[in-house]
N, C-alpha and C positions, 0 to 999 in steps of 0.2 A: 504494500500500500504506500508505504513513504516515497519509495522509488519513481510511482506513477503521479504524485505530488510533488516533487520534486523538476519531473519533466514539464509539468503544467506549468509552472514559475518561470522555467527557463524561457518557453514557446512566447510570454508576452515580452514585446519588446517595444520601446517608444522608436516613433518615426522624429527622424532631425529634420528640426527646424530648417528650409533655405536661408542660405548666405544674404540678408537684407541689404549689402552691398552688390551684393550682384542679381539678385531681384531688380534693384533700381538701375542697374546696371555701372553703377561706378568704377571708373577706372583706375584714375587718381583719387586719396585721401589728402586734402589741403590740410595744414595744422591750422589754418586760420579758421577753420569752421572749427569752433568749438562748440557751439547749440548741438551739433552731430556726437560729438565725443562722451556729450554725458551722462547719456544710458550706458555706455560701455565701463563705467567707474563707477567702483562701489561709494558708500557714504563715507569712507576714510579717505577717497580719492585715490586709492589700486584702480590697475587695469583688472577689467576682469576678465576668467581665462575663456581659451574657446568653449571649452564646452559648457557655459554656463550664458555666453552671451550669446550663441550661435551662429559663428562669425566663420567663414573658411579660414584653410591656414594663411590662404596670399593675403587675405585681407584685415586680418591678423597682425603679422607682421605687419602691413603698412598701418595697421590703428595705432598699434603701440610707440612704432619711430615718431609717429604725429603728434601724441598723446606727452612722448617725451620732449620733442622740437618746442610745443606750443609750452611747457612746462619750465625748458629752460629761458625761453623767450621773456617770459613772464603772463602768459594769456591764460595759464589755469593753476592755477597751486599747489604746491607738491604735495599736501596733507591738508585734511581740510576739517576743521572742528567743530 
């Protein structure tokens, strides 16, 4: 019995979210949009990861370089209280 309840657990699996950068079809990430950036950060101001934002990897990468560009610039805050 455990066995055949065990396989039933296995079989449900959640479907991933599309890439909403490439839904909208984005090519480049500008750091100057930050209104864009800040569903992708949590309330301490982390990136947040892919599989939690549902981001691809290419577009991933480009959030974070931006996330960090627009950070060091001074357009979003390293930590936020």
């Amino acid at each position: 019995m455990a066995a055949q309840e065990v396989k039933v657990k296995l079989k449900k699996r959640r479907r991933r979210r599309p890439c909403s950068f490439c839904v909208d079809k984005v090519t480049v990430l500008d750091y100057k949009d930050i209104n864009r950036f800040r569903k992708f950060q949590s309330d301490r101001g982390k990136i947040m990861p892919r599989r939690n934002s549902g981001v691809c990897a290419k577009h991933q990468r480009q959030l974070a370089s931006a996330i960090k560009r627009a950070r060091y610039i001074g357009l979003i805050p390293f930590c936020l209280d």
